[in-house]
PyMOL commands that place a pseudoatom at each C-alpha (Angstrom):
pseudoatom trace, name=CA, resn=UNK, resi=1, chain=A, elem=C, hetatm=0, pos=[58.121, -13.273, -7.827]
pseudoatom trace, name=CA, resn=UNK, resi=2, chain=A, elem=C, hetatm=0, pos=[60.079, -15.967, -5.828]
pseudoatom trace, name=CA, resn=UNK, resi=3, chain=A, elem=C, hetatm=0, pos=[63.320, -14.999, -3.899]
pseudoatom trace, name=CA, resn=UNK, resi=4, chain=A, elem=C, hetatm=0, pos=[66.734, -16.141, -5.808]
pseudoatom trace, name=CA, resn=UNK, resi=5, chain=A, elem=C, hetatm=0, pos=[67.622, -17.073, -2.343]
pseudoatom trace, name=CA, resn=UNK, resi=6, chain=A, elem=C, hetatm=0, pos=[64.327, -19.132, -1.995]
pseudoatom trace, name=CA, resn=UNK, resi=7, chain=A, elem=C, hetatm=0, pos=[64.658, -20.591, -5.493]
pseudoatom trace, name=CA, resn=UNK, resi=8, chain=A, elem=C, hetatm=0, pos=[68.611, -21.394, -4.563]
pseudoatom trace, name=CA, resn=UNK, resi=9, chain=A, elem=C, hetatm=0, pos=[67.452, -24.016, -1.531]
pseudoatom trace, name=CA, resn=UNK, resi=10, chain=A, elem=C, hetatm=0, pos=[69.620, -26.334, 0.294]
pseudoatom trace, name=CA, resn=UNK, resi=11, chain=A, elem=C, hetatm=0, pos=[66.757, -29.367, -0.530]
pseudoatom trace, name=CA, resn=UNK, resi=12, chain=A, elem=C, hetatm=0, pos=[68.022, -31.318, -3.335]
pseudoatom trace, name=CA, resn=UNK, resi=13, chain=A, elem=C, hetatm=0, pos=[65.832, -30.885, -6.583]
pseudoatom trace, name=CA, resn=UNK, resi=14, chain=A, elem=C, hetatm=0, pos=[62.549, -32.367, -6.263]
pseudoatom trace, name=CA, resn=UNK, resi=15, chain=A, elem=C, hetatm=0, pos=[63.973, -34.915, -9.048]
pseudoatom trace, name=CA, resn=UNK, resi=16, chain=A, elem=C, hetatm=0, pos=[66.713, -36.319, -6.707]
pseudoatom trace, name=CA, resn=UNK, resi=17, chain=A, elem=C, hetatm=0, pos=[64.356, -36.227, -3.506]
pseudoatom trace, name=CA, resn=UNK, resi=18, chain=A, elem=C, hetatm=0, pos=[64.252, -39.410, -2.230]
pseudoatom trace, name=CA, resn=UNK, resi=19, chain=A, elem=C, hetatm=0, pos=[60.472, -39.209, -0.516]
pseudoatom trace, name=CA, resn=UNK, resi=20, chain=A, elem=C, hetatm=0, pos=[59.831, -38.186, -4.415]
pseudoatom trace, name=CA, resn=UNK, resi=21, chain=A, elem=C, hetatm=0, pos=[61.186, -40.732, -6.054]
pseudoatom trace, name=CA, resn=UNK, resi=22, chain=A, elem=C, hetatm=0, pos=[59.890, -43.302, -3.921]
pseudoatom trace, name=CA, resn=UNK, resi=23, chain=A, elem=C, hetatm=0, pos=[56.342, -42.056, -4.227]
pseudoatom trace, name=CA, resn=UNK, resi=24, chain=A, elem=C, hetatm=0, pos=[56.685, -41.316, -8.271]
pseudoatom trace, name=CA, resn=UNK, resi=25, chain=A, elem=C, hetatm=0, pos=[58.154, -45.179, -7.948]
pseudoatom trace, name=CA, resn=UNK, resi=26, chain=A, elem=C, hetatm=0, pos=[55.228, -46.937, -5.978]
pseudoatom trace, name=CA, resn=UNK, resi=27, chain=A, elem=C, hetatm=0, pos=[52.968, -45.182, -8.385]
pseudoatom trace, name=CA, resn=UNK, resi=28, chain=A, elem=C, hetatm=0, pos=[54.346, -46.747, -11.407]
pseudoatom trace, name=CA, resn=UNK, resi=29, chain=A, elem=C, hetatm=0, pos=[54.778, -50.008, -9.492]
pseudoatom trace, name=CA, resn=UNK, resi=30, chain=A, elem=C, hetatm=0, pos=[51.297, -49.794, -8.225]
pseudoatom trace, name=CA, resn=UNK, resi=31, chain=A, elem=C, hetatm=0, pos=[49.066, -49.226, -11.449]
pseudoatom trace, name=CA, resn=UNK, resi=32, chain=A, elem=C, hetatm=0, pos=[49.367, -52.765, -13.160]
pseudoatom trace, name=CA, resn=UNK, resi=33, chain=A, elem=C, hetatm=0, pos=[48.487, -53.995, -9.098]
pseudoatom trace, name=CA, resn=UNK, resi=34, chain=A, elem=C, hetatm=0, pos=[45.494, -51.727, -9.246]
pseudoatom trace, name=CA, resn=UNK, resi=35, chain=A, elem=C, hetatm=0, pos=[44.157, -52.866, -12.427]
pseudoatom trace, name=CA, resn=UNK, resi=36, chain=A, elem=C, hetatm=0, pos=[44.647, -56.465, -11.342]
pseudoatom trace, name=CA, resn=UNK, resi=37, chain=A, elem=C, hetatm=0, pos=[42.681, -55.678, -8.783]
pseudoatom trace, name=CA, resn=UNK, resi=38, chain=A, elem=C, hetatm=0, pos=[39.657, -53.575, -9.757]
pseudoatom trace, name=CA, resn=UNK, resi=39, chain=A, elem=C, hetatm=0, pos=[38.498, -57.072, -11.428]
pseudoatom trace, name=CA, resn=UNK, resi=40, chain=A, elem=C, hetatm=0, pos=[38.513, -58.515, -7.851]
pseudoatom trace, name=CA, resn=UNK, resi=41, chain=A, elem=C, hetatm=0, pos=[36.516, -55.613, -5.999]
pseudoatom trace, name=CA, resn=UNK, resi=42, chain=A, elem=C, hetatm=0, pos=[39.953, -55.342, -3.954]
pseudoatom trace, name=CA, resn=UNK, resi=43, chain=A, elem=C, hetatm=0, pos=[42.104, -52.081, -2.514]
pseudoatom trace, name=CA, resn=UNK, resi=44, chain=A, elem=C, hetatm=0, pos=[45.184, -52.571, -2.306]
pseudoatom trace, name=CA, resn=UNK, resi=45, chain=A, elem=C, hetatm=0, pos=[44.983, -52.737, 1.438]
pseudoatom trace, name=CA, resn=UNK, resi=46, chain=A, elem=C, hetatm=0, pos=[42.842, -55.721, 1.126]
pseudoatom trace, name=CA, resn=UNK, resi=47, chain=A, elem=C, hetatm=0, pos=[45.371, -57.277, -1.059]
pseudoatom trace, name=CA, resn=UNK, resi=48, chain=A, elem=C, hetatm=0, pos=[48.275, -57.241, 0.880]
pseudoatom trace, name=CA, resn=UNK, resi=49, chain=A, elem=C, hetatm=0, pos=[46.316, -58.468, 4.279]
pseudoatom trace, name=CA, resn=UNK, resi=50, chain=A, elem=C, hetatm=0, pos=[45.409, -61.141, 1.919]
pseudoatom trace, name=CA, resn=UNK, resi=51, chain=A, elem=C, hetatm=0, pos=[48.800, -61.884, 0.413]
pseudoatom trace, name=CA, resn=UNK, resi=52, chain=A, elem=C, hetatm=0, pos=[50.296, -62.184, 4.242]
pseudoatom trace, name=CA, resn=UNK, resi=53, chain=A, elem=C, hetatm=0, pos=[47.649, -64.319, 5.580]
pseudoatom trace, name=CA, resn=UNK, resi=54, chain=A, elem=C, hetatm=0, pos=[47.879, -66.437, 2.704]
pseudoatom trace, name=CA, resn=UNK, resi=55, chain=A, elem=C, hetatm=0, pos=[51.848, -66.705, 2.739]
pseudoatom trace, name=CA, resn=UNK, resi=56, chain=A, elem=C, hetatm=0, pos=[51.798, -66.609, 6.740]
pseudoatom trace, name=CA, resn=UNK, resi=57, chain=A, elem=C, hetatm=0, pos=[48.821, -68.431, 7.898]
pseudoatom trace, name=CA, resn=UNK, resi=58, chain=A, elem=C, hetatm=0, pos=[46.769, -67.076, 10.557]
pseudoatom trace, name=CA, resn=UNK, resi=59, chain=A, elem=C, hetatm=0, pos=[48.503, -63.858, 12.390]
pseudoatom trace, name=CA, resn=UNK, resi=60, chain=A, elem=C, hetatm=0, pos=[47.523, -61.821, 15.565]
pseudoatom trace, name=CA, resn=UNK, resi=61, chain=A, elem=C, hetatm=0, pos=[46.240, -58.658, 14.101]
pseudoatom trace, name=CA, resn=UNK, resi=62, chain=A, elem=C, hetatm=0, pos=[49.173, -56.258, 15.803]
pseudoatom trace, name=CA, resn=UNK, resi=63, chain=A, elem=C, hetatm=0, pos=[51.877, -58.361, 13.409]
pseudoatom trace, name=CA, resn=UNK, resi=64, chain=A, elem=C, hetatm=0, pos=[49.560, -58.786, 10.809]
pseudoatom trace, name=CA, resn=UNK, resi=65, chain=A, elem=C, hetatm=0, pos=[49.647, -54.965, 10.411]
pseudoatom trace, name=CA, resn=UNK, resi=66, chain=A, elem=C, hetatm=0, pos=[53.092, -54.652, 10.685]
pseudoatom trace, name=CA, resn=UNK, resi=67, chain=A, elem=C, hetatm=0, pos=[54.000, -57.311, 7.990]
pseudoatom trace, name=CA, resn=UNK, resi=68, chain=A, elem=C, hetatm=0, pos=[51.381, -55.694, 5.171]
pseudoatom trace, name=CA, resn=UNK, resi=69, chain=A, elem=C, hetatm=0, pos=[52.536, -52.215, 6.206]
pseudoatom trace, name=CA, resn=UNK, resi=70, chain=A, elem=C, hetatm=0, pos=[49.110, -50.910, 7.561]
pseudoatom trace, name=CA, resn=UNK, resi=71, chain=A, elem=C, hetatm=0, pos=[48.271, -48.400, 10.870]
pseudoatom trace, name=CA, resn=UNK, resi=72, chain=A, elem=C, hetatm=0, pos=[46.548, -51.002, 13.338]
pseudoatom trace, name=CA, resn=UNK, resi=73, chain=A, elem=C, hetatm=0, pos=[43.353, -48.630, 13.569]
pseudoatom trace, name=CA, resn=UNK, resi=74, chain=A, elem=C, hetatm=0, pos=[43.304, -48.400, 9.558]
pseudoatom trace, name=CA, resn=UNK, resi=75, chain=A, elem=C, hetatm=0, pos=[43.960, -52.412, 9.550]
pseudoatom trace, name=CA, resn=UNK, resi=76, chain=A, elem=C, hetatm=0, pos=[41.043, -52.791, 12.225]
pseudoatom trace, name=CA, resn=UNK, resi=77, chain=A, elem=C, hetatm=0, pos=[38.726, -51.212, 9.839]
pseudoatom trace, name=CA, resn=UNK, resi=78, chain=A, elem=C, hetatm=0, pos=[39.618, -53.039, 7.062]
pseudoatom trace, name=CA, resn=UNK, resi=79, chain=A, elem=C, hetatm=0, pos=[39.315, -56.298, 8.238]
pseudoatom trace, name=CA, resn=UNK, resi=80, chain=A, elem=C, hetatm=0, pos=[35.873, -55.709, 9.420]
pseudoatom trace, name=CA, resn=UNK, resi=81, chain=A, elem=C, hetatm=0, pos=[35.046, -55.283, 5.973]
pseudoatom trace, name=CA, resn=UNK, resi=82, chain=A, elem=C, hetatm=0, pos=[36.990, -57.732, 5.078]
pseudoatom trace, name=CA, resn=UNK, resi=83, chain=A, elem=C, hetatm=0, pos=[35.151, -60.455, 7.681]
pseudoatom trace, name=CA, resn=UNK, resi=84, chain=A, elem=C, hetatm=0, pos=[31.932, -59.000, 6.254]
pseudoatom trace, name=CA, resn=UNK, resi=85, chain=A, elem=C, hetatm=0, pos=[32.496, -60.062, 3.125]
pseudoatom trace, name=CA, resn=UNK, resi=86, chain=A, elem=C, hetatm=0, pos=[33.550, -63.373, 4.034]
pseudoatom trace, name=CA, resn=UNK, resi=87, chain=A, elem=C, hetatm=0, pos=[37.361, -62.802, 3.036]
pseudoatom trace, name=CA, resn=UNK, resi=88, chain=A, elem=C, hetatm=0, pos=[38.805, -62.943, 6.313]
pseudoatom trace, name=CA, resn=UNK, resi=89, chain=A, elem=C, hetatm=0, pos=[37.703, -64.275, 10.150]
pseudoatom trace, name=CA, resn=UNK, resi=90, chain=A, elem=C, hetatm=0, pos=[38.646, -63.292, 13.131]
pseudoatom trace, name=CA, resn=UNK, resi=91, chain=A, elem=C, hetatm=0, pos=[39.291, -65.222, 17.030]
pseudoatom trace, name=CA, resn=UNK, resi=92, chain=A, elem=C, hetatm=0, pos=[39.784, -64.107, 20.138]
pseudoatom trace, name=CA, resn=UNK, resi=93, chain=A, elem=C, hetatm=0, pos=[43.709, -64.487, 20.620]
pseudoatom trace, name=CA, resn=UNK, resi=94, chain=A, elem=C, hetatm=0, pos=[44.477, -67.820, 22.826]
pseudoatom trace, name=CA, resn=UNK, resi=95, chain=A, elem=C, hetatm=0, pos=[45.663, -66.303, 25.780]
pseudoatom trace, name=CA, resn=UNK, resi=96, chain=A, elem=C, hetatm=0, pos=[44.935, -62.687, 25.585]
pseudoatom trace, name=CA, resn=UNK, resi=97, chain=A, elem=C, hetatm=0, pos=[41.257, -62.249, 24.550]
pseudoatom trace, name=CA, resn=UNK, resi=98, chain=A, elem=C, hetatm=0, pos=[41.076, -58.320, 24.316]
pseudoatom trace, name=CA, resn=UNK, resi=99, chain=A, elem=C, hetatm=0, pos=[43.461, -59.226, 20.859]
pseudoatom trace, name=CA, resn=UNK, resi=100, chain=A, elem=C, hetatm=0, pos=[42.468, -60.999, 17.846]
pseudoatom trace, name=CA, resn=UNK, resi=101, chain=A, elem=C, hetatm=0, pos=[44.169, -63.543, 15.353]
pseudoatom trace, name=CA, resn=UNK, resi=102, chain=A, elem=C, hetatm=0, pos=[43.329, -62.877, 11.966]
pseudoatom trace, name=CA, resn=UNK, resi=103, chain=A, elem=C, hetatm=0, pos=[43.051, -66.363, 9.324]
pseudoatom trace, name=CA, resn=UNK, resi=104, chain=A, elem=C, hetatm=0, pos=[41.984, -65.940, 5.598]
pseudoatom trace, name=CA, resn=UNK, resi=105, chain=A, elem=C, hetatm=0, pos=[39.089, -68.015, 4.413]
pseudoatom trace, name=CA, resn=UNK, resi=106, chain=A, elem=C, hetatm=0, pos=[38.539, -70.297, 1.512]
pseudoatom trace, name=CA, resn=UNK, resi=107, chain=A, elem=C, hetatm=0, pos=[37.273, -67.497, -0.219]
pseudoatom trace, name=CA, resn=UNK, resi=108, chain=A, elem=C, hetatm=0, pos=[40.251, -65.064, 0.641]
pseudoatom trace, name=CA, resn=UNK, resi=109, chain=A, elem=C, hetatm=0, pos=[42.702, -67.999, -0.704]
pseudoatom trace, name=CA, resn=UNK, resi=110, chain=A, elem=C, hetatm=0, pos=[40.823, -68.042, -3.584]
pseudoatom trace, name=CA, resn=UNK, resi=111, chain=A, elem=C, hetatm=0, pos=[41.193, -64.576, -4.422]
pseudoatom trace, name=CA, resn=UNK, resi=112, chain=A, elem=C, hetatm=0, pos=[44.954, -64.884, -4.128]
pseudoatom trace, name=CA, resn=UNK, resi=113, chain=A, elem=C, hetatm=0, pos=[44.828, -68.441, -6.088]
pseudoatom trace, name=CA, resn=UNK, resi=114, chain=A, elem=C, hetatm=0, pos=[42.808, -66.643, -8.912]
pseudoatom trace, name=CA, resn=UNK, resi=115, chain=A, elem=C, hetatm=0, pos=[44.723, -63.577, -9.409]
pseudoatom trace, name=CA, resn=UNK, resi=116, chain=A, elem=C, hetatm=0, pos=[48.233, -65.415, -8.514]
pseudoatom trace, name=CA, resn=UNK, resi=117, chain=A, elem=C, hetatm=0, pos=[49.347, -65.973, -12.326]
pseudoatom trace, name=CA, resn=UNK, resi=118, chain=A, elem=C, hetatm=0, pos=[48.327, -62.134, -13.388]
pseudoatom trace, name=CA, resn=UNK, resi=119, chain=A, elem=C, hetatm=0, pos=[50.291, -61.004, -10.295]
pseudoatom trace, name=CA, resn=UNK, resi=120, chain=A, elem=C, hetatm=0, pos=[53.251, -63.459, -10.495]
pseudoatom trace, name=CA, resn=UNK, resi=121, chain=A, elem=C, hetatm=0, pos=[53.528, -61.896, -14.440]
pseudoatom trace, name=CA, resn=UNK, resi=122, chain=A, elem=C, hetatm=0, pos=[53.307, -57.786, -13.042]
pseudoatom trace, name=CA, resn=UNK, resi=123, chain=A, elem=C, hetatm=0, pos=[56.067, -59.322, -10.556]
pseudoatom trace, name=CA, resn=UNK, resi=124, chain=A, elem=C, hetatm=0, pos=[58.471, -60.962, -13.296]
pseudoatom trace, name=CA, resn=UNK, resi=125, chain=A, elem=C, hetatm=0, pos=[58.039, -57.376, -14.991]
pseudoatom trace, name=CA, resn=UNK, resi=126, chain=A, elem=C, hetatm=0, pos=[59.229, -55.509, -12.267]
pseudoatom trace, name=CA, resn=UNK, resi=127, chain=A, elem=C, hetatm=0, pos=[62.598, -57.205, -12.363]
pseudoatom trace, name=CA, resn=UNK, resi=128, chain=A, elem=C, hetatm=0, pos=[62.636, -57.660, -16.072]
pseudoatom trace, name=CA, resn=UNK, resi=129, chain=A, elem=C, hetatm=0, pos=[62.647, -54.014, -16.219]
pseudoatom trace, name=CA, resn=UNK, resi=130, chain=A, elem=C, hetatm=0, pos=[65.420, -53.456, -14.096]
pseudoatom trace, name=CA, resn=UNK, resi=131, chain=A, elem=C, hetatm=0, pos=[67.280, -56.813, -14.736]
pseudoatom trace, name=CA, resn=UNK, resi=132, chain=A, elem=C, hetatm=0, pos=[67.770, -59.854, -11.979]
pseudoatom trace, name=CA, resn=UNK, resi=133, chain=A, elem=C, hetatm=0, pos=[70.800, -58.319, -10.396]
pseudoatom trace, name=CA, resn=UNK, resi=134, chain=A, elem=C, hetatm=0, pos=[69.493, -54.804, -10.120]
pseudoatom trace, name=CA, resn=UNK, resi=135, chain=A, elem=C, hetatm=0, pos=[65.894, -55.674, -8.898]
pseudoatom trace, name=CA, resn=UNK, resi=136, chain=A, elem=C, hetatm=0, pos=[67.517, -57.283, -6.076]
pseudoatom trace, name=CA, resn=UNK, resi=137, chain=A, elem=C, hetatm=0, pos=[69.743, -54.932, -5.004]
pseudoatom trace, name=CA, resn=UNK, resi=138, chain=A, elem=C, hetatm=0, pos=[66.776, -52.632, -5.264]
pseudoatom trace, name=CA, resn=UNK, resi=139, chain=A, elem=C, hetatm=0, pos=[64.685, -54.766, -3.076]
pseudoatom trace, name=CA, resn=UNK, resi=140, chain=A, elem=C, hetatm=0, pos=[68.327, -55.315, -0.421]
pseudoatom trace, name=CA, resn=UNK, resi=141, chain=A, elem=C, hetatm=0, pos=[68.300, -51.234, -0.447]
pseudoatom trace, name=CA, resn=UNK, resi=142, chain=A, elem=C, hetatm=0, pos=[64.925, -50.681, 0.020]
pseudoatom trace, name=CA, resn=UNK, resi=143, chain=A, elem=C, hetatm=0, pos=[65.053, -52.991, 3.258]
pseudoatom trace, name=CA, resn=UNK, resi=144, chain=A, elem=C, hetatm=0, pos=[68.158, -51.272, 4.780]
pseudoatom trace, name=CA, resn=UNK, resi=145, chain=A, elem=C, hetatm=0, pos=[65.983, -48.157, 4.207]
pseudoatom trace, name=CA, resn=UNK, resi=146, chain=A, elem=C, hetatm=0, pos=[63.057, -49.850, 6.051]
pseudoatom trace, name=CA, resn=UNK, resi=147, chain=A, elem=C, hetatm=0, pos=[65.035, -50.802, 9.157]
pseudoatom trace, name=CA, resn=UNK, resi=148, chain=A, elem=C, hetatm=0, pos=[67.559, -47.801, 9.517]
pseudoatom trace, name=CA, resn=UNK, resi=149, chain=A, elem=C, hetatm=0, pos=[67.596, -45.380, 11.960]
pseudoatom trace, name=CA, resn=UNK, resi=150, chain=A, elem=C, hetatm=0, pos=[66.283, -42.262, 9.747]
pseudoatom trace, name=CA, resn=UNK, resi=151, chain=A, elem=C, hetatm=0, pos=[65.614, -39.466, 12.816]
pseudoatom trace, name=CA, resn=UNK, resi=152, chain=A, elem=C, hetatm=0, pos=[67.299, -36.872, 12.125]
pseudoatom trace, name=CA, resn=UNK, resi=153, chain=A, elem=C, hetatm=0, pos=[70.260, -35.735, 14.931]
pseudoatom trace, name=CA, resn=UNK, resi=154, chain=A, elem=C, hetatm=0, pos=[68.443, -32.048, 15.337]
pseudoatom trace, name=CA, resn=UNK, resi=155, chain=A, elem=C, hetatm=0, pos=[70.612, -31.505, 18.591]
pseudoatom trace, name=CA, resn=UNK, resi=156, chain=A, elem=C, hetatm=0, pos=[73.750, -31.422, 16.579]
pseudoatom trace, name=CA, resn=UNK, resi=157, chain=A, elem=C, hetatm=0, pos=[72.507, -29.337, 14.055]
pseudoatom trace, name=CA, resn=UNK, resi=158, chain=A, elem=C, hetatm=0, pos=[71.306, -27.044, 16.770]
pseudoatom trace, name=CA, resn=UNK, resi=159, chain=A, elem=C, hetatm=0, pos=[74.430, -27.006, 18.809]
pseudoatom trace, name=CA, resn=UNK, resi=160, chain=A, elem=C, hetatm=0, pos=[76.320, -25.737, 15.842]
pseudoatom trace, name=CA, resn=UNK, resi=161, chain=A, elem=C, hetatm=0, pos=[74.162, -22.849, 15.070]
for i in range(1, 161): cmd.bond("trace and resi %d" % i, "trace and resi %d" % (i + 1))
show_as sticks, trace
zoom trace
């Protein structure tokens, strides 16, 4: 049997946890993208490298990870496949040729161009649900979140123990 004193933690319940929430939230956000794109023999990986090539035009890979939220090594992997199946090409960067610029193809655009009505529709119900206003307050919140500086101050803490 579990400890009051373990039971009585200082975390905040798991249903006000904010890693949680976010999770439980890109779940729910994430299953109408899924099913979108199980027609398409995409992962969602795939999709968003395609989304950012197609809205950015070609990208040198280290940015082109950043912007579709990917791990470079994971990102390298992917587009391999991706260049495999025709999606995707790669060129040695311009100046530096150990890097690589990454360019969708005609095929890759047409992936986005065929699946850009079912997605725009998932899209408009993600702010329907939540209403104009709120969606984009969501979406202003969620970026402050993304470019705050989260580390926790553990000398403080430490210093008053």
């Amino acid at each position: 049997m579990p400890s009051k004193e373990f039971s009585q933690s200082h975390l905040p319940p798991t249903q006000r946890s904010l890693p949680m929430a976010l999770l439980r939230a890109r779940e729910n956000v994430m299953a109408p993208i899924r099913a979108m794109l199980s027609a398409s023999g995409l992962t969602e990986q795939q999709w968003r490298l395609l989304r950012v090539l197609s809205e950015s035009g070609p990208l040198e890979a280290t940015i082109l990870a950043n912007r579709a939220a990917l791990l470079l090594p994971s990102q390298t992997r992917i587009v391999q496949s991706m260049e495999k199946r025709g999606l995707v090409f790669r060129r040695p960067h311009n100046i530096d040729k150990r890097r690589h610029t990454v360019e969708i193809t005609a095929l890759g655009q047409a992936i986005i161009d065929d699946n850009q009505a079912q997605a725009k529709v998932i899209a408009d119900s993600f702010s329907h649900a939540l209403g104009a206003e709120k969606f984009d307050t969501l979406l202003d919140l969620l970026r402050l979140l993304e470019t705050a500086d989260l580390s926790p101050n553990l000398d403080s803490r430490q210093s008053n123990t």
